[in-house]
N, C-alpha and C positions, 0 to 999 in steps of 0.2 A: 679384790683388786683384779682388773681387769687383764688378762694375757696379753693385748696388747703394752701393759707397761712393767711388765715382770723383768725386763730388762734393765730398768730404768730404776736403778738404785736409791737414789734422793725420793723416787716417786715413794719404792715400798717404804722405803722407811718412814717417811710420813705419815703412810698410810697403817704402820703397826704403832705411830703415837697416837694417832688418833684411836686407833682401838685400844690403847691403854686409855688413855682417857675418859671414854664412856664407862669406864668401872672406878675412876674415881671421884669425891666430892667436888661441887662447882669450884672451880680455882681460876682467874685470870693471872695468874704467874703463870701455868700452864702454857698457857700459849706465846705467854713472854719466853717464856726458857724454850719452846720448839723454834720460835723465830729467830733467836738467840742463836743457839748452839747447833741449829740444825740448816735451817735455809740461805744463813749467810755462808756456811760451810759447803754447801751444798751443791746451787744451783750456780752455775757460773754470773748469770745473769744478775745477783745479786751482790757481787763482790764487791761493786764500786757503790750500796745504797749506804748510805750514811745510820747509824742508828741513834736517834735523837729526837726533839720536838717536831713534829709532820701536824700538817692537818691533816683531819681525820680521814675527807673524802680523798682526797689528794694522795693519801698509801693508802687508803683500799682500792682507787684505780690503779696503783704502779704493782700491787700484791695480786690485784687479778689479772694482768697484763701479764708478769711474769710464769704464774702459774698456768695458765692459759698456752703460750708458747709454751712451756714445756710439756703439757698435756700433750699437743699438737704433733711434735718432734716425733711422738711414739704412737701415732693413729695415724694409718693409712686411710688413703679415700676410702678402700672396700672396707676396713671396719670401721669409719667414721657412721655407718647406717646402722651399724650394730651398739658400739659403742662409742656413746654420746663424751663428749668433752665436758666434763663436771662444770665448768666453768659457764660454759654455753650457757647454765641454766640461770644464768643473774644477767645475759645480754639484750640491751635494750635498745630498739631502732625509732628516733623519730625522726618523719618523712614531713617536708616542710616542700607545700605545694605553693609556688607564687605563680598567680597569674594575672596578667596585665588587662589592667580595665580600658585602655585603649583598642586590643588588635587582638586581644585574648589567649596570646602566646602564655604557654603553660611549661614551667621551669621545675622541676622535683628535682629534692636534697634528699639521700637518706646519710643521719648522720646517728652511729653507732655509740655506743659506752656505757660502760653500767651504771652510771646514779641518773636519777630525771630531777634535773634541778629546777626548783622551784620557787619563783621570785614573790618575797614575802610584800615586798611594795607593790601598789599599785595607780593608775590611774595618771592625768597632768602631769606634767614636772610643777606649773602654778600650784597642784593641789594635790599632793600624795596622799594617800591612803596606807593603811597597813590589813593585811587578810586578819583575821583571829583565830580560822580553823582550818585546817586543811584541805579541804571543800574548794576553799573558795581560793587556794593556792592553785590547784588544779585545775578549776573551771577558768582563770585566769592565765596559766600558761596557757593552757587549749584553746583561748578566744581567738576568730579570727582578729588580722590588723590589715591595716593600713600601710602601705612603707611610701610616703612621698617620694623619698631621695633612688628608688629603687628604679634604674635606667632599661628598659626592653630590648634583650637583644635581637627584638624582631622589627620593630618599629623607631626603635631610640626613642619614644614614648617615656615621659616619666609619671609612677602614681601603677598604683598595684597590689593587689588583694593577697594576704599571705594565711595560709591555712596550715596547723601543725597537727600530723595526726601517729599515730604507732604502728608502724611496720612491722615492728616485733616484738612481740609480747614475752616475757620472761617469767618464769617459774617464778622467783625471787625478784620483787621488785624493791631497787634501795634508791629512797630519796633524800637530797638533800633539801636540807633547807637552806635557802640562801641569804645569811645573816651577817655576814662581812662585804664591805662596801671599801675597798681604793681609790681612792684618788687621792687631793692634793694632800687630805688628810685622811686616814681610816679610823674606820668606825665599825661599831658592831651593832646590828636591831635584837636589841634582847623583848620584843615584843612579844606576847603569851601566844602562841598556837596551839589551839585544843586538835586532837587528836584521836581518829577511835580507833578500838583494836579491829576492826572488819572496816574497810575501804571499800566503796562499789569504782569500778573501770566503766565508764557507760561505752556502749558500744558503737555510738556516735562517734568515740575519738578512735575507733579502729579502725585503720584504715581501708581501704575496698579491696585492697589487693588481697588481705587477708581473713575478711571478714565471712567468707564462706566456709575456714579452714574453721574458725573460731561460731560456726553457724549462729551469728548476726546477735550475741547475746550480753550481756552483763556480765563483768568475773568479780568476783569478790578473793578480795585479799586479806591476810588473815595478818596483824600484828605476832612478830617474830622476838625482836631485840630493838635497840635504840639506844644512840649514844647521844649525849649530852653534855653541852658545853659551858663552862664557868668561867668569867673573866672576860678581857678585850681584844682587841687585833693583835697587840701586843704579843699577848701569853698568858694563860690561864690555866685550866684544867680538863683533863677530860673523863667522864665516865659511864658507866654504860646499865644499861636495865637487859636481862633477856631472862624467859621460860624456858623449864624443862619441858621435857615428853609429857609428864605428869600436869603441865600448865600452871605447875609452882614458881615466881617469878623473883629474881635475885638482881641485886646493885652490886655491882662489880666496881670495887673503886682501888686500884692500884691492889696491894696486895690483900685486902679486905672485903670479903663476901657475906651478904646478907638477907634476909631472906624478907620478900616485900608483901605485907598484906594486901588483900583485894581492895579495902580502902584509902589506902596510901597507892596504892595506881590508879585507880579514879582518880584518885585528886592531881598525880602526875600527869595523865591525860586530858584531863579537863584546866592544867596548868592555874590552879587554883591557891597553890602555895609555892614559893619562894625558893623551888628546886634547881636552877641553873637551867639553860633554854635546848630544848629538842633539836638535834643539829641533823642526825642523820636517822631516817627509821629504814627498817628490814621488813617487808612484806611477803608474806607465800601466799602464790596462787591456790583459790582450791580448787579441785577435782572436779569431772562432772563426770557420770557417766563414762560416756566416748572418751574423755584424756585417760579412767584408769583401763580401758579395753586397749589403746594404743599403747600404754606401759607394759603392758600385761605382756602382749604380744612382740611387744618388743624385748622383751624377756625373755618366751620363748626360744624367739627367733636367737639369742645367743646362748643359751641353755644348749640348743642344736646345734649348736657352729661348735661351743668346749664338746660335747660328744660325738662328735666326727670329726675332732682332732685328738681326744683320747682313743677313738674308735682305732683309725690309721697308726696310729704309736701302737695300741698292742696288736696289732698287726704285721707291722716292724720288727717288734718284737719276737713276735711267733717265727717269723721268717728268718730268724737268726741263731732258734734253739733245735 
């Protein structure tokens, strides 16, 4: 745990459940009973959350949100370069470039949050379509468009070219899928998405601003966990698949844990049997080279900041015996 949050009480004790936890068996009670007894008590910030039926993406934005500011509260700018706000590492930016086919005035969104939501429909409103695999989820948000109704505020021109691309790339990429629909009546697309455990990012949707930082390449994302939904808009069920360290892979269903063959996840991924529909998946970036050289280093670099502040303490010390 970091010195900058040794102060911060809720922080450590989280941080000693979580290191109970790596030494014992996979349990989703676990982390019901820490959200339970620990964070509602805890954080101020959680006292008014209600605990009860959520959708899924909808508390993991309100649980990174909260955690995130509290991170925050106990990092100063100087050691915000040292040490990273744990959160940071699931922050995602998409940069929504319009620019007017008239007079070619050029408008940039960057619009932050951790899930990249992903519209399972596509195509007309006369003629929708539905994606099959996540491919084509992807390729589909990232398509440029068209916006007729979209007014210049350089020209008062209407009709404009809008391009979405990623500002900021995140260790942890979690997407939704986007399978509930409101209006005058809701609905849910329980449509198959096939899904693979390795994801390519083409470097096309990176944006330029960042694409030097990133030197101009493909990332590949590695499948983590994924929760999954059963039932309608109404109310249903939810539950979840994820791997250990070992890449031994378990179904987590309320208080019931299990352990999942390599052929029954094919078949979950390739959404070939009758399992309930993929709502949210968990990706991690992998490494290349240069990102473990700047961990590395960055490690260091606070390795040497704790021993020349142990350094000055027994020095302190010395000066007092």
């Amino acid at each position: 745990l970091s010195p900058n949050f040794k102060n911060h009480k809720p922080l450590q004790v989280l941080f000693n459940y979580l290191n109970e936890l790596e030494k014992e068996e996979p349990s989703p009670m676990s982390g019901s009973k820490i959200f339970r007894a620990y964070w509602v008590n805890n954080f101020t910030t959680m006292k008014n959350f209600k605990i009860g039926q959520h959708d899924a993406q909808e508390f993991i934005s309100s649980v990174f949100d909260i955690l995130n500011n509290e991170f925050n509260k106990y990092l100063t700018e100087a050691s915000k370069n040292i040490n990273q706000n744990p959160i940071s590492t699931f922050k995602l930016q998409i940069k929504k470039t319009i620019t007017c086919n008239h007079c070619g005035y050029v408008r940039s969104i960057d619009e932050p949050g951790y899930l990249l939501p992903l519209t399972i429909l596509y195509g007309p409103l006369h003629d929708l379509k539905h994606c099959n695999d996540l491919t084509c989820c992807l390729k589909n948000f990232f398509e440029p468009s068209v916006m007729n109704d979209w007014t210049c505020d350089s020209c008062k021109q209407k009709n404009a070219r809008r391009l979405k691309t990623i500002s900021l790339l995140p260790k942890y990429l979690v997407i939704q899928l986007k399978r509930f629909i409101y209006g005058d009546i809701a609905n849910k697309l329980d449509a198959a998405i096939k899904f693979d455990p390795i994801i390519e990012i083409d470097s096309d949707i990176i944006d330029q601003s960042i694409k030097e930082k990133y030197h101009n390449k493909n990332f590949s994302y590695k499948l983590l966990t994924f929760i999954c939904h059963g039932g309608g808009p109404g109310g249903g069920h939810y539950w979840a698949y994820g791997k250990d360290s070992n890449n031994n892979w378990y179904k987590y269903d309320d208080s019931t844990v299990t352990s999942i063959t390599p052929t029954i996840l094919i078949d979950i991924l390739n959404q070939t049997k009758e399992i309930g529909t993929p709502y949210v998946l968990f990706y991690e970036r992998e490494n290349d080279l240069q990102e473990n050289l700047s961990e590395l280093q960055s490690s260091l670099q606070e390795l040497k900041t704790r021993l020349e502040t142990l350094r000055k303490k027994l020095e302190n010390l010395k000066s007092k015996l």
